[in-house]
ROKEMAR-79705 format. One record per residue (C-alpha): residue number from 0; residue in one letter; chain; x negated, y, z. Coordinates in steps of 0.2 Angstrom, whole numbers, plus 5000, padded with zeros to 4 digits. Each point is the difference from the previous one (the first is absolute). Layout:
<pts>
<pt seq="NUM" type="A" mol="A" xx="X" yy="Y" zz="Z"/>
...
</pts>
This chain:
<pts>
<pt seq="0" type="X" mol="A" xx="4475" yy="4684" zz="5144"/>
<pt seq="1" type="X" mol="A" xx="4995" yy="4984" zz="5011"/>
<pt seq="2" type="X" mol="A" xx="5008" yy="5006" zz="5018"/>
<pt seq="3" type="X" mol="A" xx="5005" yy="4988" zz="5014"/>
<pt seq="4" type="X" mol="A" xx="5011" yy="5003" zz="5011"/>
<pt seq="5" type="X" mol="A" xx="4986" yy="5011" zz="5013"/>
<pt seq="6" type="X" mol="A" xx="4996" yy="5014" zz="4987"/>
<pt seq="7" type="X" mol="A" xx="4982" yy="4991" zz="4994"/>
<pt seq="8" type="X" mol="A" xx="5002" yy="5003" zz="4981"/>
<pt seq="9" type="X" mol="A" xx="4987" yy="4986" zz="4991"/>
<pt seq="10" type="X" mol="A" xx="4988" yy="5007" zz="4987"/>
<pt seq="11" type="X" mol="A" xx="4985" yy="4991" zz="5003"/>
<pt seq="12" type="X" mol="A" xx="5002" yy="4982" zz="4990"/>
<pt seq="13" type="X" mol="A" xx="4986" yy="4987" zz="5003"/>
<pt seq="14" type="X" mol="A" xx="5002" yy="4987" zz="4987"/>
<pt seq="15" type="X" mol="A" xx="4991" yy="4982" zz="5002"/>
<pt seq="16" type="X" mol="A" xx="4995" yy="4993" zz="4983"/>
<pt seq="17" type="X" mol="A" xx="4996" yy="4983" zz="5004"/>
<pt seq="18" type="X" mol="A" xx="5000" yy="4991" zz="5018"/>
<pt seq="19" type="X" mol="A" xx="4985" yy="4993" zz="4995"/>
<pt seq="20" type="X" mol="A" xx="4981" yy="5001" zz="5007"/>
<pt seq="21" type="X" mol="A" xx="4982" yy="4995" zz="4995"/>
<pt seq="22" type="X" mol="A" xx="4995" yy="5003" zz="5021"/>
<pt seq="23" type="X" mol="A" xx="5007" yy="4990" zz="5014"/>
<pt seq="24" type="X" mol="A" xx="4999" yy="5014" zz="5013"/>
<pt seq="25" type="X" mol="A" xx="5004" yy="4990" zz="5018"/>
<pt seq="26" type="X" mol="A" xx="5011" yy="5014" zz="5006"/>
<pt seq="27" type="X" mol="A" xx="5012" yy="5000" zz="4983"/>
<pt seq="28" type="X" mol="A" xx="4999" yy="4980" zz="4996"/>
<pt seq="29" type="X" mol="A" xx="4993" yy="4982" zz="5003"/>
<pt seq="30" type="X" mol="A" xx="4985" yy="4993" zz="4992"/>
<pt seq="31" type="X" mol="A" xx="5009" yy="4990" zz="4987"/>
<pt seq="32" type="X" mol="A" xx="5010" yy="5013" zz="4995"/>
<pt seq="33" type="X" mol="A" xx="5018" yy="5003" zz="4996"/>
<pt seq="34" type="X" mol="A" xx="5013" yy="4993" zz="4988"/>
<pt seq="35" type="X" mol="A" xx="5001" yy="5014" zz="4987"/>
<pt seq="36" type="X" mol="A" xx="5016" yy="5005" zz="4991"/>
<pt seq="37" type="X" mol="A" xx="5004" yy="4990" zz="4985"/>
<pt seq="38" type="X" mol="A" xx="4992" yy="5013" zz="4986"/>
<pt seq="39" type="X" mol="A" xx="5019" yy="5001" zz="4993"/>
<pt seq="40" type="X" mol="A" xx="5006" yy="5005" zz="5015"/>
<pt seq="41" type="X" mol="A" xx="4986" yy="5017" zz="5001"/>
<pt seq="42" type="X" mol="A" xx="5008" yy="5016" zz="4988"/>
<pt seq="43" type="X" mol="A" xx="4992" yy="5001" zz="4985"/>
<pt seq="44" type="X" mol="A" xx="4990" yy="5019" zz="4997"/>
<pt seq="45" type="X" mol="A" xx="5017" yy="5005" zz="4988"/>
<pt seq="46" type="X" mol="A" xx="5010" yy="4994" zz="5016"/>
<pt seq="47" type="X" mol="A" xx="4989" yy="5011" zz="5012"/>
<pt seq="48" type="X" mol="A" xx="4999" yy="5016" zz="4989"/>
<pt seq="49" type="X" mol="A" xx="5019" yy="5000" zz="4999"/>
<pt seq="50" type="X" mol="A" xx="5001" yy="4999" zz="5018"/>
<pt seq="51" type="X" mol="A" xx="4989" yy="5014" zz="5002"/>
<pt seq="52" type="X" mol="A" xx="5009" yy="5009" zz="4987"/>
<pt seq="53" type="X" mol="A" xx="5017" yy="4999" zz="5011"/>
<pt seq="54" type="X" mol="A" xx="4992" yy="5004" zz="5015"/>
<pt seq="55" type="X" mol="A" xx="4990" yy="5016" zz="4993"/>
<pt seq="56" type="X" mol="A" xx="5014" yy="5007" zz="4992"/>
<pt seq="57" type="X" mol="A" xx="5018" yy="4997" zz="5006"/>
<pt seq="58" type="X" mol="A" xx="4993" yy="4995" zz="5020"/>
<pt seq="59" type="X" mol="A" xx="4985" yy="5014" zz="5004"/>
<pt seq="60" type="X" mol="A" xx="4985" yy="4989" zz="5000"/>
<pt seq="61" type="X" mol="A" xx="4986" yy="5011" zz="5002"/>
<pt seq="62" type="X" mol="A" xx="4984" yy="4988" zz="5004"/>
<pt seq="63" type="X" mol="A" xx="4999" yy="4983" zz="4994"/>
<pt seq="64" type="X" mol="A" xx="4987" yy="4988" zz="5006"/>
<pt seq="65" type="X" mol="A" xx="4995" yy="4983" zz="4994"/>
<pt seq="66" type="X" mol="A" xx="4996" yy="4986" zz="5012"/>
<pt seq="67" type="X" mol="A" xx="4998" yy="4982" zz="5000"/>
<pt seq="68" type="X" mol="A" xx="4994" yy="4987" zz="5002"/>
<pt seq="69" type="X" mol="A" xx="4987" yy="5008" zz="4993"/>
<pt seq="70" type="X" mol="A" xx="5007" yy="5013" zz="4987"/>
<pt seq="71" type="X" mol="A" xx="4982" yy="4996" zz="4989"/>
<pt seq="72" type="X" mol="A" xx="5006" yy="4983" zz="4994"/>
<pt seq="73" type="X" mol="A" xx="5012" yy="5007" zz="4990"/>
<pt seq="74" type="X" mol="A" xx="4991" yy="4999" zz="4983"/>
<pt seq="75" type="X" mol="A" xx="5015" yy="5011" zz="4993"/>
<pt seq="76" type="X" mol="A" xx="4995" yy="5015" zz="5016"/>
<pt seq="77" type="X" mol="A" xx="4995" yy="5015" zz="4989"/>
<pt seq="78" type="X" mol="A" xx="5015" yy="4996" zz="4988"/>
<pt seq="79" type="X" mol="A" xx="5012" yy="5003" zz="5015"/>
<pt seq="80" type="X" mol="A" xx="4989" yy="5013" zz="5007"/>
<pt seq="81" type="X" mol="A" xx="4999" yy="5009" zz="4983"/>
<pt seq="82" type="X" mol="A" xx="5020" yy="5000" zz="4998"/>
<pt seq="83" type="X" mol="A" xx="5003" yy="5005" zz="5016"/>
<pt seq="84" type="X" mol="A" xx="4992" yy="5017" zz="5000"/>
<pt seq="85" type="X" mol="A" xx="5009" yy="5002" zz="4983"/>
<pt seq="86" type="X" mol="A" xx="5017" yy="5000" zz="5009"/>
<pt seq="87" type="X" mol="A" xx="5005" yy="5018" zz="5003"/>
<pt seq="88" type="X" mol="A" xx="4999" yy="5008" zz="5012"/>
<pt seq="89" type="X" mol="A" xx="4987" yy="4990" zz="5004"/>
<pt seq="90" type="X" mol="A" xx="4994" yy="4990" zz="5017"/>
<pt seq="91" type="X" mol="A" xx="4985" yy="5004" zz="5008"/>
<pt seq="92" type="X" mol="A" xx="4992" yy="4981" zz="4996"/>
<pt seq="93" type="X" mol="A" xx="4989" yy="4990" zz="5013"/>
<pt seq="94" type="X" mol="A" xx="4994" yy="4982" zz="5003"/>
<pt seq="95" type="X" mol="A" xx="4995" yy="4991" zz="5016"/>
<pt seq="96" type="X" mol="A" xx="4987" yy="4987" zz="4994"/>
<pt seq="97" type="X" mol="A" xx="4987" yy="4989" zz="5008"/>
<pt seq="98" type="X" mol="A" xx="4989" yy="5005" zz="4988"/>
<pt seq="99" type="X" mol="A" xx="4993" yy="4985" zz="4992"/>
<pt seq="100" type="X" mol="A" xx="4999" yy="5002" zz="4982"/>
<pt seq="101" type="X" mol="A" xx="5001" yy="5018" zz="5002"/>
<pt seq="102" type="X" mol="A" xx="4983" yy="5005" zz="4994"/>
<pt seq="103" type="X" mol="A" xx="5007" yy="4996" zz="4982"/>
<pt seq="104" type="X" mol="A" xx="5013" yy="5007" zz="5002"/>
<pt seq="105" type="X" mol="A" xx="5002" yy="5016" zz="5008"/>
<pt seq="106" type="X" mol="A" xx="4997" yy="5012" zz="4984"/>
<pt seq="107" type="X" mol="A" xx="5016" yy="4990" zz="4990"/>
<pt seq="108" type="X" mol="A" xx="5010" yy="5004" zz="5012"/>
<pt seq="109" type="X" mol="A" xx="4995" yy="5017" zz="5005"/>
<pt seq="110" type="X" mol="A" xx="5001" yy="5004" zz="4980"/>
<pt seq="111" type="X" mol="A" xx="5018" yy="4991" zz="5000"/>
<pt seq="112" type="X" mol="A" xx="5005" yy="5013" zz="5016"/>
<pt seq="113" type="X" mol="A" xx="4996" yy="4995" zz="5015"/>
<pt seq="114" type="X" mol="A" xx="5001" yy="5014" zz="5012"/>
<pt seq="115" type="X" mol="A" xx="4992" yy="4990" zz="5016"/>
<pt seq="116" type="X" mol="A" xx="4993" yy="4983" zz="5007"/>
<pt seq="117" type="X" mol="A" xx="5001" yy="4991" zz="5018"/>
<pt seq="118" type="X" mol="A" xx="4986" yy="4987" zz="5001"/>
<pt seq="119" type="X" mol="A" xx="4999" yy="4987" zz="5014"/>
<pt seq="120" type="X" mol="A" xx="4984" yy="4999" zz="5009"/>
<pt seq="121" type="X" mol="A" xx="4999" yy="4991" zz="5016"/>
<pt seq="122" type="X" mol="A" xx="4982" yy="4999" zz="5004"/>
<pt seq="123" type="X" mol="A" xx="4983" yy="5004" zz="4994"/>
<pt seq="124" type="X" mol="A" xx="4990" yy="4984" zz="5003"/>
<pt seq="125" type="X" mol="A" xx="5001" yy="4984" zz="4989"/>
<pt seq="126" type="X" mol="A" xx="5003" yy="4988" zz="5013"/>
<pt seq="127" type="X" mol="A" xx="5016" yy="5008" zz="5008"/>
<pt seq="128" type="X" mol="A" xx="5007" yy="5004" zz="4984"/>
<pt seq="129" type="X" mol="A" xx="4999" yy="4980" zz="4997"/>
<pt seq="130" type="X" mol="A" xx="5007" yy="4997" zz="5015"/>
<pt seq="131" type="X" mol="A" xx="5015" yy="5012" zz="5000"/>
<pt seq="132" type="X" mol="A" xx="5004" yy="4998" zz="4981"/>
<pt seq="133" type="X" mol="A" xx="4994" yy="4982" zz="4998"/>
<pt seq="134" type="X" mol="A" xx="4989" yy="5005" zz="4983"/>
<pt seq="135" type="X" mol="A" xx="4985" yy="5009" zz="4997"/>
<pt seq="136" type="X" mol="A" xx="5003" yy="5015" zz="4990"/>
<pt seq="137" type="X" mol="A" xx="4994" yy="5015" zz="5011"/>
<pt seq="138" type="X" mol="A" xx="4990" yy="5005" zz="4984"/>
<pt seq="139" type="X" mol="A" xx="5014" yy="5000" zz="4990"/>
<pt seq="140" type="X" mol="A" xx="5009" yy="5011" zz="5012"/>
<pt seq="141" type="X" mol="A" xx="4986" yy="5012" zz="5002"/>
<pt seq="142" type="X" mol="A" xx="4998" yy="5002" zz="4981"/>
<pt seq="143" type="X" mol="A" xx="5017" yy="5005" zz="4995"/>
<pt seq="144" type="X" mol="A" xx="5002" yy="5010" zz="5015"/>
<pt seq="145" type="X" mol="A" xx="4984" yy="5011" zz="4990"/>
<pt seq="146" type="X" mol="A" xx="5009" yy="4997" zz="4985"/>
<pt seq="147" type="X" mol="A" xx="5016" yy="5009" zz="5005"/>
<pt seq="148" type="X" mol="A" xx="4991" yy="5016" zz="5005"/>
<pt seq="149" type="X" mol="A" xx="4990" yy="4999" zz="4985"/>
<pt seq="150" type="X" mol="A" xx="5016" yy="5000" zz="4990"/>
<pt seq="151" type="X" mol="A" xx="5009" yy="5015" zz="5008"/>
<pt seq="152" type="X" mol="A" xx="5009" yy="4990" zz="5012"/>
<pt seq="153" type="X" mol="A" xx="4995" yy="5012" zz="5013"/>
<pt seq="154" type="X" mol="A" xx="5002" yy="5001" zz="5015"/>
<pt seq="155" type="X" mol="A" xx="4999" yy="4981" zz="5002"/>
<pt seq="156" type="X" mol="A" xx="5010" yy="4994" zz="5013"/>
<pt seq="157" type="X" mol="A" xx="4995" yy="4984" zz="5010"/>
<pt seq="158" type="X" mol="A" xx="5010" yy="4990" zz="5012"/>
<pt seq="159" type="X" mol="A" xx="4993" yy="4990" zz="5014"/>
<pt seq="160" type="X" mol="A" xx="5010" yy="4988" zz="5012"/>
<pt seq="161" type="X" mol="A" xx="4989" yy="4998" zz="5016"/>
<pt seq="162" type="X" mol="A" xx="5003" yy="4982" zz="5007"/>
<pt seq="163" type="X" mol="A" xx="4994" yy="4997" zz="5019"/>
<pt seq="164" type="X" mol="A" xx="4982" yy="4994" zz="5001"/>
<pt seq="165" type="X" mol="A" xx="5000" yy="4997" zz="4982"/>
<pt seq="166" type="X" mol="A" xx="4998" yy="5016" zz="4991"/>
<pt seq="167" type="X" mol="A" xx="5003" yy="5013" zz="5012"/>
<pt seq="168" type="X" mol="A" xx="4982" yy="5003" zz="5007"/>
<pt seq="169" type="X" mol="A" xx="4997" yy="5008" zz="4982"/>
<pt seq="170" type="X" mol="A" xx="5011" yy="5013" zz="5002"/>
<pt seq="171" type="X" mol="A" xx="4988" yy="5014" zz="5000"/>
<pt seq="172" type="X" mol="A" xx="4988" yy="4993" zz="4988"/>
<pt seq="173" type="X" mol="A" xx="5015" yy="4998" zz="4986"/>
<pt seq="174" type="X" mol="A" xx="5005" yy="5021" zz="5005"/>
<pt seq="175" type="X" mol="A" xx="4982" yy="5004" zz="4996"/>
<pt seq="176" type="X" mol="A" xx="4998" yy="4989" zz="4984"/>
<pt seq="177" type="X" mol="A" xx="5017" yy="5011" zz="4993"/>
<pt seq="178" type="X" mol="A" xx="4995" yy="5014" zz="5006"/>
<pt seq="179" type="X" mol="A" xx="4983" yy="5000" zz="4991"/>
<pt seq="180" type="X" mol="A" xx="5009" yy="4996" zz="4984"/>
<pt seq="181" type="X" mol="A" xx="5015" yy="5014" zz="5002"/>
<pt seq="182" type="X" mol="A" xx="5012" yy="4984" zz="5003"/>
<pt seq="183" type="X" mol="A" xx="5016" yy="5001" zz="5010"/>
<pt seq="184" type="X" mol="A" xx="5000" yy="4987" zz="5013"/>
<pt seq="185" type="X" mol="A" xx="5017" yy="4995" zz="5007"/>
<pt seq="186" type="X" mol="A" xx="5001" yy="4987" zz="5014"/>
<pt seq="187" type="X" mol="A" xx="5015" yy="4990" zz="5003"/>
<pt seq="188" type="X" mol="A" xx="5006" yy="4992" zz="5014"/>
<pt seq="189" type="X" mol="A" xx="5004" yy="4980" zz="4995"/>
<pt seq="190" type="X" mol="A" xx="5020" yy="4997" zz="5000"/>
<pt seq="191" type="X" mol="A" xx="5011" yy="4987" zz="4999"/>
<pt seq="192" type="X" mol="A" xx="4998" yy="4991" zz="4981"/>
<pt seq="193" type="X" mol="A" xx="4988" yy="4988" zz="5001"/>
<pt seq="194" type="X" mol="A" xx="5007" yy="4985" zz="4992"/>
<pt seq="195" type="X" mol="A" xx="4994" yy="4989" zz="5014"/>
<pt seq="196" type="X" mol="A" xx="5011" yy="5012" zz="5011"/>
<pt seq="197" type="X" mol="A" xx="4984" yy="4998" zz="5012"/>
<pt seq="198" type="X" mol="A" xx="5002" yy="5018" zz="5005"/>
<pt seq="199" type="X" mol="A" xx="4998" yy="5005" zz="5017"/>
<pt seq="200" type="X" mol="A" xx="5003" yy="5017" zz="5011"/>
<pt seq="201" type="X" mol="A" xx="4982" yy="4996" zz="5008"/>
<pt seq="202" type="X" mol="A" xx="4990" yy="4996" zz="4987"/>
<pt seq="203" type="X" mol="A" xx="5005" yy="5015" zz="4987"/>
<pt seq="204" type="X" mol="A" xx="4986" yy="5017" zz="5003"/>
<pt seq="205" type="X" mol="A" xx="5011" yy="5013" zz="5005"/>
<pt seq="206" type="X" mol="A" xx="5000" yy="5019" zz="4993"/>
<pt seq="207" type="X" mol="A" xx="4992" yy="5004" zz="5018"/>
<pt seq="208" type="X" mol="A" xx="4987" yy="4987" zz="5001"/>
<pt seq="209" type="X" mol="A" xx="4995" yy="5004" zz="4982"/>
<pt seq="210" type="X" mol="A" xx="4999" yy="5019" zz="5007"/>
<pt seq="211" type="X" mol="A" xx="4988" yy="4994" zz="5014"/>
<pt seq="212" type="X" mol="A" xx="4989" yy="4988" zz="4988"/>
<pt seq="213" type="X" mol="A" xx="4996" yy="5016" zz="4990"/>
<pt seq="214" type="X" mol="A" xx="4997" yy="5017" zz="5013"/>
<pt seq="215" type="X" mol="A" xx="4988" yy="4995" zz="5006"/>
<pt seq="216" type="X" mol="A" xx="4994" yy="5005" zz="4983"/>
<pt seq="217" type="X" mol="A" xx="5010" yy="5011" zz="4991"/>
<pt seq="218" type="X" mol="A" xx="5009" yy="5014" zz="5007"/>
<pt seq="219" type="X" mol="A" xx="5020" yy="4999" zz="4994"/>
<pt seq="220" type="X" mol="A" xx="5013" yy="5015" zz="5000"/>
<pt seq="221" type="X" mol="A" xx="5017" yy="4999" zz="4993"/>
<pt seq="222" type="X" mol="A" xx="5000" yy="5007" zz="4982"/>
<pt seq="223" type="X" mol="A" xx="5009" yy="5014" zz="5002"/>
<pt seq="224" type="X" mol="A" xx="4999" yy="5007" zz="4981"/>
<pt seq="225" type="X" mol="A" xx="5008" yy="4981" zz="4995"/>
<pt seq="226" type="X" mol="A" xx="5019" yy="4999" zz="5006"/>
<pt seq="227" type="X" mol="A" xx="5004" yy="4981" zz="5003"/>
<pt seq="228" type="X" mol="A" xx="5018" yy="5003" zz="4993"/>
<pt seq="229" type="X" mol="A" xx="5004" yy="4981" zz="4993"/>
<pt seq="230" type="X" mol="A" xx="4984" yy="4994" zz="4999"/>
<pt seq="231" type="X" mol="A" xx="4993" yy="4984" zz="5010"/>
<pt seq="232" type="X" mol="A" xx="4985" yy="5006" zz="5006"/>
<pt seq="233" type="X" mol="A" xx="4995" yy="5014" zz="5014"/>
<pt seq="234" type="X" mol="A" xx="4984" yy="5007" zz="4992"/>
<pt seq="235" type="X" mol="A" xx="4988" yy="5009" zz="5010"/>
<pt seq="236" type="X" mol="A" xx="4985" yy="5008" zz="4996"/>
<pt seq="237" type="X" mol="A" xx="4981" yy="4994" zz="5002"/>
<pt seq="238" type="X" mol="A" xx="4987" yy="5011" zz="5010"/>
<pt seq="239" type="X" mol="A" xx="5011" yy="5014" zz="4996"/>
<pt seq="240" type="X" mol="A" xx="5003" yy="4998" zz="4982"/>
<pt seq="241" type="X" mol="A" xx="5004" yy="4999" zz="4983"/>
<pt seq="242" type="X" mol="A" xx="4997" yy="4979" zz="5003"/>
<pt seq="243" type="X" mol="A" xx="5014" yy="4993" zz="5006"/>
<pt seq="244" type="X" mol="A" xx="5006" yy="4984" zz="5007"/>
<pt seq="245" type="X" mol="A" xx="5017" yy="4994" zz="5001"/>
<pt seq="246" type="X" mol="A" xx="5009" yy="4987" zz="5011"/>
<pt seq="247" type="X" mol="A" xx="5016" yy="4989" zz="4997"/>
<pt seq="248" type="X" mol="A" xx="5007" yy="4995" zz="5016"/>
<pt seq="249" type="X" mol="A" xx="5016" yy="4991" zz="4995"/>
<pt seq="250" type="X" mol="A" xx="5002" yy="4991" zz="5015"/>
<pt seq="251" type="X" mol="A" xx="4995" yy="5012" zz="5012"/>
<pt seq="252" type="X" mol="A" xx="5006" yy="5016" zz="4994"/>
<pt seq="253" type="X" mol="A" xx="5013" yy="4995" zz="4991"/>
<pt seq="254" type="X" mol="A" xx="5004" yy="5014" zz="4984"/>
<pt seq="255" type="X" mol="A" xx="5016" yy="4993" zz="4993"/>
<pt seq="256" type="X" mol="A" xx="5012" yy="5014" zz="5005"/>
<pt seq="257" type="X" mol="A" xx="4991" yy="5008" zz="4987"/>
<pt seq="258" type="X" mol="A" xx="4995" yy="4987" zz="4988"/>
<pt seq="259" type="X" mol="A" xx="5002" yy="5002" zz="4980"/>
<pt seq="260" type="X" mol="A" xx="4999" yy="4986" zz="4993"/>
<pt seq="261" type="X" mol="A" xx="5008" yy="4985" zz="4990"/>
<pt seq="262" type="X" mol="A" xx="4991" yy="4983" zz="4993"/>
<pt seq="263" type="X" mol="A" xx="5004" yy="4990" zz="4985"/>
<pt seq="264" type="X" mol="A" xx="4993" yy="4981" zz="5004"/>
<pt seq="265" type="X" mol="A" xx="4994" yy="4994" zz="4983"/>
<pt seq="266" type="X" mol="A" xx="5016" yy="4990" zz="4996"/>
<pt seq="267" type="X" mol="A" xx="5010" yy="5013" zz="5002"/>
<pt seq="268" type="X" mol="A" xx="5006" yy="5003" zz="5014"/>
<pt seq="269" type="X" mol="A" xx="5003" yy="5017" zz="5010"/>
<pt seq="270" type="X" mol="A" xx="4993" yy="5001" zz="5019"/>
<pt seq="271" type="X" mol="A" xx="5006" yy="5014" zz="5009"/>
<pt seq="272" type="X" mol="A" xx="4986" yy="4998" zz="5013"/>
<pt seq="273" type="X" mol="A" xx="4984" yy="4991" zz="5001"/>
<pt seq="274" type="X" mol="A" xx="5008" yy="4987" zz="5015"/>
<pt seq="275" type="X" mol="A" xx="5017" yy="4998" zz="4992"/>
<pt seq="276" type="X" mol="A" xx="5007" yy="4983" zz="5002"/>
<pt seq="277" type="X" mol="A" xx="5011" yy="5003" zz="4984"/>
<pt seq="278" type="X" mol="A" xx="4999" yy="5005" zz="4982"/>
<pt seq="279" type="X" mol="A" xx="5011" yy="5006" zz="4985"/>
<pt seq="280" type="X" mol="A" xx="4997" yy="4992" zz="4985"/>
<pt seq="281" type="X" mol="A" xx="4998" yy="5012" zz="4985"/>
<pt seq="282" type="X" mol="A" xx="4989" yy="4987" zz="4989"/>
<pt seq="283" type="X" mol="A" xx="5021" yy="4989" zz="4998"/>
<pt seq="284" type="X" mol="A" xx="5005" yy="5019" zz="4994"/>
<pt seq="285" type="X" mol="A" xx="4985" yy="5001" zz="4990"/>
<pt seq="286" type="X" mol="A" xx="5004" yy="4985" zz="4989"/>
<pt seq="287" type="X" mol="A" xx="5020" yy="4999" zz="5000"/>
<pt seq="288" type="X" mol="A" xx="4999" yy="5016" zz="4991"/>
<pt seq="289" type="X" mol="A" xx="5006" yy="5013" zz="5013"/>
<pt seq="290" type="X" mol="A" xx="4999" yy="5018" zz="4995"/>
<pt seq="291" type="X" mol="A" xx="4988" yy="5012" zz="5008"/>
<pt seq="292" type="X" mol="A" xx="5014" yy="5009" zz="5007"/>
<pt seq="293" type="X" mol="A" xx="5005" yy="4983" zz="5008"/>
<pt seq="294" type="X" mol="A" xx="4981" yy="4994" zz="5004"/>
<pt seq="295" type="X" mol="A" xx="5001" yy="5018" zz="5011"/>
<pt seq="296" type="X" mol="A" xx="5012" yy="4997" zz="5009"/>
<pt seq="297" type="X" mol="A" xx="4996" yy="4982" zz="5007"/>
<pt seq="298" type="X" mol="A" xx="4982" yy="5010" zz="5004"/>
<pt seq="299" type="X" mol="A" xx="5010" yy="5014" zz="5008"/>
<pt seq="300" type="X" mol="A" xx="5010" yy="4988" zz="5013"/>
<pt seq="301" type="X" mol="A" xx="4985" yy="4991" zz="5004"/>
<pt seq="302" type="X" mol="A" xx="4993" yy="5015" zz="5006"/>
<pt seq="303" type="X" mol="A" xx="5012" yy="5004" zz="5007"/>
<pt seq="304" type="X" mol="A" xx="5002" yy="4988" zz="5013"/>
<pt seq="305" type="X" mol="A" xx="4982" yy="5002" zz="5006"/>
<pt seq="306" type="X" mol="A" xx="4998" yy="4999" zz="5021"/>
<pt seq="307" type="X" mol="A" xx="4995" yy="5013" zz="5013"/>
<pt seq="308" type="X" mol="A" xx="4982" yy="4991" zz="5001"/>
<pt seq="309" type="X" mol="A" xx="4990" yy="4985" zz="4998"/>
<pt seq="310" type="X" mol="A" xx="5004" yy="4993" zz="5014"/>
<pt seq="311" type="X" mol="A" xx="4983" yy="4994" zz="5004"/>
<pt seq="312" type="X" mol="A" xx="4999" yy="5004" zz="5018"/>
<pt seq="313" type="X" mol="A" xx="5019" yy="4992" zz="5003"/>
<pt seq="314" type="X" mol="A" xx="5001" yy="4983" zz="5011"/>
<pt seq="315" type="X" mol="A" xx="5010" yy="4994" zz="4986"/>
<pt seq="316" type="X" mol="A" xx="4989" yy="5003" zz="4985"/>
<pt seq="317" type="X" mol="A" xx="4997" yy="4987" zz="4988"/>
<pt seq="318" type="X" mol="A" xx="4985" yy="5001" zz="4986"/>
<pt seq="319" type="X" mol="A" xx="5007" yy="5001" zz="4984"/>
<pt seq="320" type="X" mol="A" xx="5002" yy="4982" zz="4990"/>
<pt seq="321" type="X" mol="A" xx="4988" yy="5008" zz="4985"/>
<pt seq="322" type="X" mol="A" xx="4981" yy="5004" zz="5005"/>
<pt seq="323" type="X" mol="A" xx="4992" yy="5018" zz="4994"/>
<pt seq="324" type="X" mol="A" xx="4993" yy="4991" zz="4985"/>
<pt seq="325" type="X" mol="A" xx="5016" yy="4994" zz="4994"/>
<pt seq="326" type="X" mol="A" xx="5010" yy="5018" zz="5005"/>
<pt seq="327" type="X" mol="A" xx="4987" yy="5011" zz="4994"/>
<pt seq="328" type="X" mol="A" xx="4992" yy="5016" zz="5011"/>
</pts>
């Protein structure tokens, strides 16, 4: 198993396939962009499936999901996503995308084995999608999210970052528009990984504020029939049900006592927690020809030394020196 020392046992790996990105979102990086990694330095697909292979059968991975970046630039994604669910027992297989250049691509990868998709969508007009993501590709967006239900990637899950007197008057108007198309909206409060490190306390949308934006509109009662367990998001149900709508509150509510999960940047390096400040290097094992047995281990300490918490809400926290797009989701 993948235990640290506070009895959490890891089985949820979110694997980020390329740090790279085709939007410029202001809350993840600068208009200019970032310096990607060297293309020698990101795991090749052979590299990746063998990972996975380890951690599905000798460490107890049950879910894997693949981030970026933007998981979508990787021409070789369905071969990965194809020899992952041939791993036995196999993961349940997920993608967070942004959804640009989804529309052709959603039936490859639901035939390959995708179980389930996360698409990004912060808005719903043109002009604050421009602003917010520093492109004009709402269309694209729109069409792949239609694409993945069309596909059989139901339900479609959709994520929404709410930023202060940006986005966040749309709040009910981005519920409805899931709701009429059997999507799962999730909102999530903005943390601490912009590479900027522009983040502040006052300007993130809390879980509360997000909860006043929308009753005014929609009734929401705690899910009862959908335990929480490890997940990240509190989901509640809409005007009674069966349409829910889920709420990640990582900085309010913190859920790492209970958290499941362990990230793979894409250059091989294990991350015990989304703001950990060090790394273990499996992509050196990788290619000086470790065993698997060997590969497991280094995986297993790693894990191991995972903290209590995030720290987020500590005086002494300090923003990791990677930004979300170069850690993964």
């Amino acid at each position: 198993m993948l235990a640290d020392s506070y009895g959490r046992v890891a089985t949820d790996l979110r694997v980020s396939l390329t740090d790279r990105c085709n939007l410029r979102c202001t809350y993840c990086m600068p208009p200019e962009g970032l310096e990607w990694l060297p293309r020698e330095e990101v795991l090749t697909a052979g590299e990746i499936v063998r990972l996975l292979r380890i951690g599905v059968t000798l460490l107890g991975i049950r879910e894997v999901r693949f981030t970026g970046g933007e998981p979508l630039l990787r021409p070789d994604l369905a071969e990965i996503v194809a020899r992952t669910a041939e791993l036995d027992p196999r993961p349940e297989i997920s993608i967070t995308t942004n959804g640009i250049g989804l529309a052709r691509r959603a039936a490859a990868l639901r035939e390959a084995g995708l179980d389930r998709i996360n698409v990004s969508l912060d808005t719903l007009r043109p002009e604050v999608f421009r602003t917010l993501a520093r492109r004009d590709r709402l269309p694209d967006v729109l069409s792949g999210l239609s694409a993945a239900e069309s596909a059989g990637l139901a339900p479609v899950k959709v994520n929404t970052v709410l930023m202060r007197d940006i986005n966040d008057f749309e709040a009910p108007d981005l519920l409805r528009y899931c709701l009429e198309r059997g999507y799962e909206l999730r909102f999530i409060e903005q943390m601490p990984l912009d590479a900027q490190h522009g983040w502040s306390r006052e300007g993130m949308v809390t879980a509360d504020e997000i909860f006043g934006l929308l009753s005014p509109w929609f009734t929401l009662t705690p899910d009862s029939e959908r335990a929480r367990g490890a997940a990240p998001a509190e989901t509640f149900l809409v005007d009674g049900g069966p349409a829910r709508v889920g709420v990640i509150a990582s900085v309010t509510r913190p859920f790492c006592g209970a958290c499941d999960r362990v990230r793979l940047t894409a250059d091989g390096q294990v991350r015990n927690c989304l703001f950990a400040r060090e790394e273990s290097d499996l992509r050196s094992s990788l290619r000086g020809g470790a065993s698997d047995e060997e590969i497991a281990r280094r995986w297993q300490a790693a894990v191991a030394s995972k903290l209590p918490g995030h720290g987020i809400n500590d005086p002494s926290f300090l923003q990791p020196d990677r930004p979300m797009s170069a850690i993964g989701g």
